[in-house]
C-alpha positions in Angstrom: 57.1 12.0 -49.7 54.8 13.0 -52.9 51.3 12.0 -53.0 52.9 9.7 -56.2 54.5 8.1 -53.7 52.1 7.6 -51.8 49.7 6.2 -54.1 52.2 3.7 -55.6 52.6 2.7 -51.8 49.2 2.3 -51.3 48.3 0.4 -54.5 50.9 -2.0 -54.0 50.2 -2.6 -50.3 46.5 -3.5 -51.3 48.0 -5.7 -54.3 50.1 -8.0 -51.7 47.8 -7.8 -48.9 44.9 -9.4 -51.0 47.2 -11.9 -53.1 48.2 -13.0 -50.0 44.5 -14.0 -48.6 43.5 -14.5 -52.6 42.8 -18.2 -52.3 41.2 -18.1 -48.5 38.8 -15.4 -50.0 38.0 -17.9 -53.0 35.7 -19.4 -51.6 33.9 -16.6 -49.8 31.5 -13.8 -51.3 33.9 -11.2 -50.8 35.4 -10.8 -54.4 38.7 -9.3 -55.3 36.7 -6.2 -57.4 35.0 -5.5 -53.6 38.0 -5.3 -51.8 40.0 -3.2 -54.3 37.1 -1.1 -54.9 36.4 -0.8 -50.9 40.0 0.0 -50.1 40.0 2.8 -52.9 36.9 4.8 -51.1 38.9 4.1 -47.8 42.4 5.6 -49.2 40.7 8.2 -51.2 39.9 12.1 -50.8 36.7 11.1 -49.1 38.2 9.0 -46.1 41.9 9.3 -45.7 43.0 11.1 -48.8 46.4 8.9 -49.4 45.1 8.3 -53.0 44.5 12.2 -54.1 41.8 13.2 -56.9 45.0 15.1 -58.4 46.2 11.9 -59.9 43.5 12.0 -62.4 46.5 12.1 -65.4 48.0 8.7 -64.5 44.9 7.2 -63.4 43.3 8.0 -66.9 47.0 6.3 -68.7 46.5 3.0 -66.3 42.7 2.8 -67.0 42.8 2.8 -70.7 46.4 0.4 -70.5 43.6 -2.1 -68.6 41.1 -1.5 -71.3 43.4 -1.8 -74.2 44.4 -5.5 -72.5 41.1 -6.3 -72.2 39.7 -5.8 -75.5 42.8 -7.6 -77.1 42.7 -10.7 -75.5 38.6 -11.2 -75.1 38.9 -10.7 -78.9 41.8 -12.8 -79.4 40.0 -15.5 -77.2 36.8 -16.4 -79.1 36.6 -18.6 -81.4 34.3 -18.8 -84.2 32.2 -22.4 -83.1 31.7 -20.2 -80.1 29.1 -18.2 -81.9 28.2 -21.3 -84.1 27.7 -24.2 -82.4 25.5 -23.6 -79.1 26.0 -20.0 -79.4 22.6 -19.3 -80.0 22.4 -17.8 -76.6 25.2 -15.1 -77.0 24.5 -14.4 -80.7 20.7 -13.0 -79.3 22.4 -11.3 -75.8 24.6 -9.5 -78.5 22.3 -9.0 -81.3 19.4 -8.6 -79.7 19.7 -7.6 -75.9 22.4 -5.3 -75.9 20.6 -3.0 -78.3 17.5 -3.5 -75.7 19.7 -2.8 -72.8 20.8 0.5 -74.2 17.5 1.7 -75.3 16.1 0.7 -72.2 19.1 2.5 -70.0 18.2 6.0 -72.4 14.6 5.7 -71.7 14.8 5.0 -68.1 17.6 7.8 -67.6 15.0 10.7 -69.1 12.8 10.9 -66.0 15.7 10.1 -63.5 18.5 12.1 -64.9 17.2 15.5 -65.5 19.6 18.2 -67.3 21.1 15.9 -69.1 20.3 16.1 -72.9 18.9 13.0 -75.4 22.6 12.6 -76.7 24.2 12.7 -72.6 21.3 10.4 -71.7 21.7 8.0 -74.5 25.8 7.7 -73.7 24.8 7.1 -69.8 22.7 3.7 -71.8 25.7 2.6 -74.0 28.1 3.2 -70.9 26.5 1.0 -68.3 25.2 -1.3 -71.6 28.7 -3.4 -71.3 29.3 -6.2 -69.0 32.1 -7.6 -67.2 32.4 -11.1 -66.4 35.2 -10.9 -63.8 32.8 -8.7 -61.2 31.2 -12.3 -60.9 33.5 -14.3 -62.4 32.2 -17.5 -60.2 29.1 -17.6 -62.6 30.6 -18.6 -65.0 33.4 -20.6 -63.8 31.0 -23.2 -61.2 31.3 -26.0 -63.3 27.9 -26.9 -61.7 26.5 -24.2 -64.4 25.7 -25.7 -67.4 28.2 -25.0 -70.2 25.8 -23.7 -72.3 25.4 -20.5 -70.2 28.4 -20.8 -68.8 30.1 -20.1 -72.5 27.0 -17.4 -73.2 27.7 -15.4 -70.6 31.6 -15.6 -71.1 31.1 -14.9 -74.7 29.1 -12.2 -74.0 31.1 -10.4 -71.8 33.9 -10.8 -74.1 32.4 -9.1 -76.8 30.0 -6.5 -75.9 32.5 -3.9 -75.0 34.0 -3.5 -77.9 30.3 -3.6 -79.4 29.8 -0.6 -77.9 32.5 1.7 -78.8 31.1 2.7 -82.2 27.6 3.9 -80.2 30.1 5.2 -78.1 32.1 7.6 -79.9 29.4 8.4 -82.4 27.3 9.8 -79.2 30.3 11.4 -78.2 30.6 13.4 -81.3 27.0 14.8 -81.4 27.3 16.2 -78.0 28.8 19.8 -78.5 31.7 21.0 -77.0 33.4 17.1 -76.7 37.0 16.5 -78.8 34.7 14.3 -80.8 32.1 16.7 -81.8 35.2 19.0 -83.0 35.5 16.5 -85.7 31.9 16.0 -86.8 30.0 13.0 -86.6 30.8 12.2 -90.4 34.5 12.9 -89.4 34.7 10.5 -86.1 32.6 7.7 -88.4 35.4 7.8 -90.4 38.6 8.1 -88.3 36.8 6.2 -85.3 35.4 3.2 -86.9 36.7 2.4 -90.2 39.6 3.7 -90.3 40.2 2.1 -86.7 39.3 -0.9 -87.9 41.1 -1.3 -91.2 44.0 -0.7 -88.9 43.1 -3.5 -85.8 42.6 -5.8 -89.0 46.1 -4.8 -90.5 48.2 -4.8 -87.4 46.4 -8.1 -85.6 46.3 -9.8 -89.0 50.2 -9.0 -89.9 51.4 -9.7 -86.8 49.8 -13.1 -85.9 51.1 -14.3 -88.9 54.8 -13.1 -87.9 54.8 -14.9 -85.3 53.2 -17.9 -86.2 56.1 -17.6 -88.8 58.8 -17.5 -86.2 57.3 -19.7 -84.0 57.7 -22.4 -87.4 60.8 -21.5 -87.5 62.1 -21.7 -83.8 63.0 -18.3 -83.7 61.1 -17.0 -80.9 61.0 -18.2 -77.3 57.8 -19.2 -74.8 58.5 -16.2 -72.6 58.9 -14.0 -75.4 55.7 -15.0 -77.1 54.0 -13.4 -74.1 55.7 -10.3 -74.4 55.2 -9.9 -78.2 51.4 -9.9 -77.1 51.5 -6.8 -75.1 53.3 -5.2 -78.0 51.0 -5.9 -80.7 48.0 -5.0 -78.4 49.8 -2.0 -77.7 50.8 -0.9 -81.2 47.3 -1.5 -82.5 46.3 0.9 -79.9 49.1 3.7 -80.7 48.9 3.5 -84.2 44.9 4.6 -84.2 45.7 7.2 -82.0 48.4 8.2 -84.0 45.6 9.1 -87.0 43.0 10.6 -84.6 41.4 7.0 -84.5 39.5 5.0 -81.8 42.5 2.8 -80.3 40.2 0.7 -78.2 38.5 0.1 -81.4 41.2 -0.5 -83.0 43.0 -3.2 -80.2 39.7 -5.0 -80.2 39.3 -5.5 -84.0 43.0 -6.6 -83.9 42.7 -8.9 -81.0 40.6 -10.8 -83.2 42.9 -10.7 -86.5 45.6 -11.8 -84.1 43.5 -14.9 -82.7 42.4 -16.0 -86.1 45.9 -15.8 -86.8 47.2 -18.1 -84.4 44.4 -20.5 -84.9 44.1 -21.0 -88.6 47.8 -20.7 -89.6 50.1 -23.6 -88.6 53.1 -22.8 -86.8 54.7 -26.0 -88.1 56.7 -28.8 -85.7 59.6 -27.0 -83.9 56.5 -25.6 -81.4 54.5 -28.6 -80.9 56.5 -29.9 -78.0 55.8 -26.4 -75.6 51.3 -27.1 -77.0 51.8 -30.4 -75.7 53.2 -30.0 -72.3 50.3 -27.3 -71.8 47.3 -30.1 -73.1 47.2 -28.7 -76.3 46.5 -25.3 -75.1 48.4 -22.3 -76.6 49.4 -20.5 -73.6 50.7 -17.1 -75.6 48.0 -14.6 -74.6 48.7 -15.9 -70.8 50.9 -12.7 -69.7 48.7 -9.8 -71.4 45.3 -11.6 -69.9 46.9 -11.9 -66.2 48.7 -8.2 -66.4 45.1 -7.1 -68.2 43.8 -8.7 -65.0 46.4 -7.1 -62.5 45.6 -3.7 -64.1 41.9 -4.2 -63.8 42.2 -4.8 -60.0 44.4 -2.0 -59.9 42.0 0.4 -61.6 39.3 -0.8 -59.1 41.2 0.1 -56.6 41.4 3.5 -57.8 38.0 4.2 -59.0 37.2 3.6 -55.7 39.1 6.5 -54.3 39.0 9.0 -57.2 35.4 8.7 -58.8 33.0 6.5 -56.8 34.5 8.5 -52.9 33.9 11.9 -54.3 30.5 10.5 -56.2 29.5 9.0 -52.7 29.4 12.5 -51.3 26.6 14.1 -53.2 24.0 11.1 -53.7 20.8 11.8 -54.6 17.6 9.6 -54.6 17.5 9.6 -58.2 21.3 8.5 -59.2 20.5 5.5 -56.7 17.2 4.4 -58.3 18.9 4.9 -61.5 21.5 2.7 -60.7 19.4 0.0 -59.1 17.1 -0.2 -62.3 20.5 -0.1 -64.4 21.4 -3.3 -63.1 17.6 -5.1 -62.9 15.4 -3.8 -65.4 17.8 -2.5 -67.5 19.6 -5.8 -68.1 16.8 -8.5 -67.2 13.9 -7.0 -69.4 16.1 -7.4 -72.7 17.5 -10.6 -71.7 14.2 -12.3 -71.1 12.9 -10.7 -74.8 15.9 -11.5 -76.5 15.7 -15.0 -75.1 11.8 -15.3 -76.0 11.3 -18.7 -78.2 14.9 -20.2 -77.1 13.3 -23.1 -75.1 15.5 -21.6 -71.9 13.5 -22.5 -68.8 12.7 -19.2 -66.8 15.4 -20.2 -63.8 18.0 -20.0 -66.6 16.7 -16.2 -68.1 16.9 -14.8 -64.5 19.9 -16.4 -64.5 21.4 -14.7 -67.2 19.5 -11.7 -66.6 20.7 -10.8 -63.6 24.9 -11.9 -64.2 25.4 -8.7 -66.3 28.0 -6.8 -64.2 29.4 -4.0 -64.7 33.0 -2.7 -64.4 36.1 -1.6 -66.3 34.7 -0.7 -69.4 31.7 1.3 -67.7 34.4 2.8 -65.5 37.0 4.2 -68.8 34.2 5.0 -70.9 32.6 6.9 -68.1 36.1 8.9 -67.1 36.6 9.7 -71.0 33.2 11.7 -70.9 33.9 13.2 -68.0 37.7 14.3 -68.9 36.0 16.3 -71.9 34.6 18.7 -69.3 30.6 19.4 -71.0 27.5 19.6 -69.6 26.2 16.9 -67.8 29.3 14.9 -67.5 29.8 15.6 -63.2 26.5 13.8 -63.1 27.0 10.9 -66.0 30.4 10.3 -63.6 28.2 10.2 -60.7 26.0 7.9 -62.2 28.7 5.8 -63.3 30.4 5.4 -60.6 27.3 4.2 -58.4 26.3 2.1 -60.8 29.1 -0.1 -60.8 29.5 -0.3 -56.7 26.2 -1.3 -56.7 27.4 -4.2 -59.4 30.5 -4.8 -57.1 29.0 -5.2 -54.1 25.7 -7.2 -55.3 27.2 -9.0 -58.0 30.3 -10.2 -56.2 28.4 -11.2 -53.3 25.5 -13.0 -54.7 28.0 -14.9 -57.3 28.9 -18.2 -55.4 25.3 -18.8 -53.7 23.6 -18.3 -56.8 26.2 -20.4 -58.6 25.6 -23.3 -56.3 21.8 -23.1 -56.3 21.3 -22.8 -60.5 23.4 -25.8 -60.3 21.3 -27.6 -58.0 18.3 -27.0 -60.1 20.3 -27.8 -63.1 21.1 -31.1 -61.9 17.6 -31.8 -60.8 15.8 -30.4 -63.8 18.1 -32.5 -66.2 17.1 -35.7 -64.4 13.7 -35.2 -65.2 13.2 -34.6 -68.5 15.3 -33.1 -71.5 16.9 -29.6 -71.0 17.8 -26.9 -73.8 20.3 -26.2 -71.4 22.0 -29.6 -71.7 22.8 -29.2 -75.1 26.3 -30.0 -75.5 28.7 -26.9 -76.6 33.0 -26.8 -76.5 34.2 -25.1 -73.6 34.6 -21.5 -73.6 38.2 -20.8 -74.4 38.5 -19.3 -71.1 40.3 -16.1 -69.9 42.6 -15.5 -67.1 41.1 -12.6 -65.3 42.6 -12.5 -62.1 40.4 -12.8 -59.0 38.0 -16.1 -58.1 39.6 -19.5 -59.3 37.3 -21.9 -61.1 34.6 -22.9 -58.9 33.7 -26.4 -57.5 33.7 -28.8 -59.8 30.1 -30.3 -58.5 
């Protein structure tokens, strides 16, 4: 049998194995990003080599498919009142701490990361800058956590990796020898981000109002209102390829078009009847956030066996202080200074500060650097790829206890005197990454 084979085996034998035990390990620390990622070291060249390092091609396809997803539907799920009303705490993680965090992730990486040059350090900052909710997706899901945070970190997470791609692909182009830098950093400002983005707005924009259009006119079905997602998502992200274009930039920016779509243009009676049976909610994106989700998992599974194994394997003290400051320093130092003046109390900014995961966008932007084969990039994987098992392991595990004891100081701080973090805010639209449920309800 091929190693293809045996890789598809593996991948789905890990799949039905864990969504069979899913809900029992709800309610435990061991997230579904540790298991996937765990099982992928175990299966890969490192352990039993079921999951070769020769399957880099598809790997790369699946990854970016996961990211594309991703971007479209976070986009397509936030709302303007969440940046508006309560979203003070998002709008300075977003404007003011995620330009902290990668500064602060350049800086550190100078000392630690020696070889590398300012451009290669500086992409290691915007790489491990993004952060991804679902790694600790129980922080933000206990309803014991106030949904003031709650909604910040969702919103956060949400948007921040898309944030990053512009600082992403403009580093990209200043470091010689990269695809990118082939094209000039004038060049890849142009094709990458507004061309890109003209495009996301085009396609997202266009195509929420078809179907808001046929929707009016009964001419499309529930189930194919899910599929016409994944095609949109996926067309915005072909078509900026197409032109030599960002298409992660490019699905992101349309995600949004397509949300604001959905929401500001009516879609008249004949659909009213399939909003009301699901509270009001529209349930389209549901299909392209659970695949996203699926694929996310998935790619856990085989970052596991085809970066983080390998990256295991030649450690050094350096790469694993690096990636313990990456995910303390790094992250709470801009939090708390982006948060100065907010009237947060300081349980709340550790709080914050220290649910940053990251994952799957660390993990794609991190494989794209190292696919274009420069100096520096064996190590930026290295880094990468330690860095978020570190996040796995700590984040995941720490989720659900820390979840339950905020709560508990929520509830008693509340009591006794007024809170900035009771101030009322809507719910966080919500997205449907697989893995932990919605926690306990109090």
């Amino acid at each position: 049998m091929s190693g293809g084979a045996w890789t598809v085996l593996a991948v789905a034998g890990v799949t039905a194995a864990y969504a069979l035990g899913s809900r029992r390990l709800a309610s435990t620390p061991v997230s579904s990003a540790l298991v996937f990622t765990g099982c992928g070291v175990l299966l890969g060249p490192a352990v039993l080599d079921v999951i070769g390092a020769d399957e880099k091609g598809p790997i790369t396809a699946l990854l970016e498919a996961a990211l594309t997803l991703v971007l479209f539907t976070d986009a397509m799920t936030v709302r303007r009142r969440d940046l508006t009303r309560g979203g003070f705490l998002p709008r300075r993680l977003l404007g003011i701490g995620l330009l902290l965090s990668i500064a602060a992730g350049w800086l550190l990486a100078w000392p630690l990361l020696p070889g590398l040059t300012v451009w290669e350090l500086a992409l290691v900052g915007v790489i491990l800058a993004p952060t991804d909710a679902a790694l600790g997706k129980t922080a933000i899901s206990d309803t014991r956590v106030p949904p003031l945070v709650r909604q910040g970190l969702n919103v956060e997470s949400g948007l921040n990796d898309g944030m990053v791609l512009p600082f992403f692909v403009v580093l990209l182009a200043a470091v010689p020898g990269t695809s990118y830098a082939a094209e000039g950093v004038a060049g890849t400002f142009w094709r990458s981000l507004l061309l890109s983005t003209v495009l996301g707005l085009l396609v997202g924009g266009i195509a929420g109002r078809l179907l808001q259009a046929a929707r009016a006119r009964g001419w499309i079905t529930r189930e194919w209102r899910h599929v016409y997602v994944l095609a949109v998502a996926a067309g915005s992200y072909e078509l900026a390829v197409v032109v030599d274009g960002s298409g992660f930039i490019a699905a992101w920016v349309a995600g949004f078009a397509f949300g604001h779509a959905l929401r500001n243009i009516p879609a008249g009676p004949p659909d009213t009847t399939a909003a009301d049976a699901t509270g009001g909610r529209d349930t389209t994106p549901e299909l392209a956030e659970d695949l996203g989700g699926l694929l996310a998992s998935i790619s856990l599974l085989l970052f596991g066996a085809v970066l983080l194994g390998p990256a295991l394997q030649h450690l050094t003290w350096q790469i694993v202080l690096y990636a313990l400051l990456s995910l303390t320093v790094v992250r709470l130092v801009p939090v708390a200074l982006s948060l100065l003046g907010s009237g947060l109390r300081l349980p709340t900014v550790l709080y914050v500060g220290w649910f940053g995961p990251r994952g799957l966008a660390s993990v794609v932007l991190g494989l794209l650097v190292a696919e274009e084969h420069v100096a520096g990039t064996e190590l930026m994987g290295r880094v990468v790829a330690v860095t978020v098992a570190f996040s796995v392991l700590l984040h995941g595990a720490t989720a659900p206890a820390l979840a339950g004891a905020y709560g508990s100081w929520f509830r008693r701080a509340a009591a006794s005197g007024d809170l900035r973090e009771a101030a009322e805010v809507p719910e966080p639209a919500g997205r449907r990454r697989l893995g932990h449920p919605h926690g306990p309800t109090g």
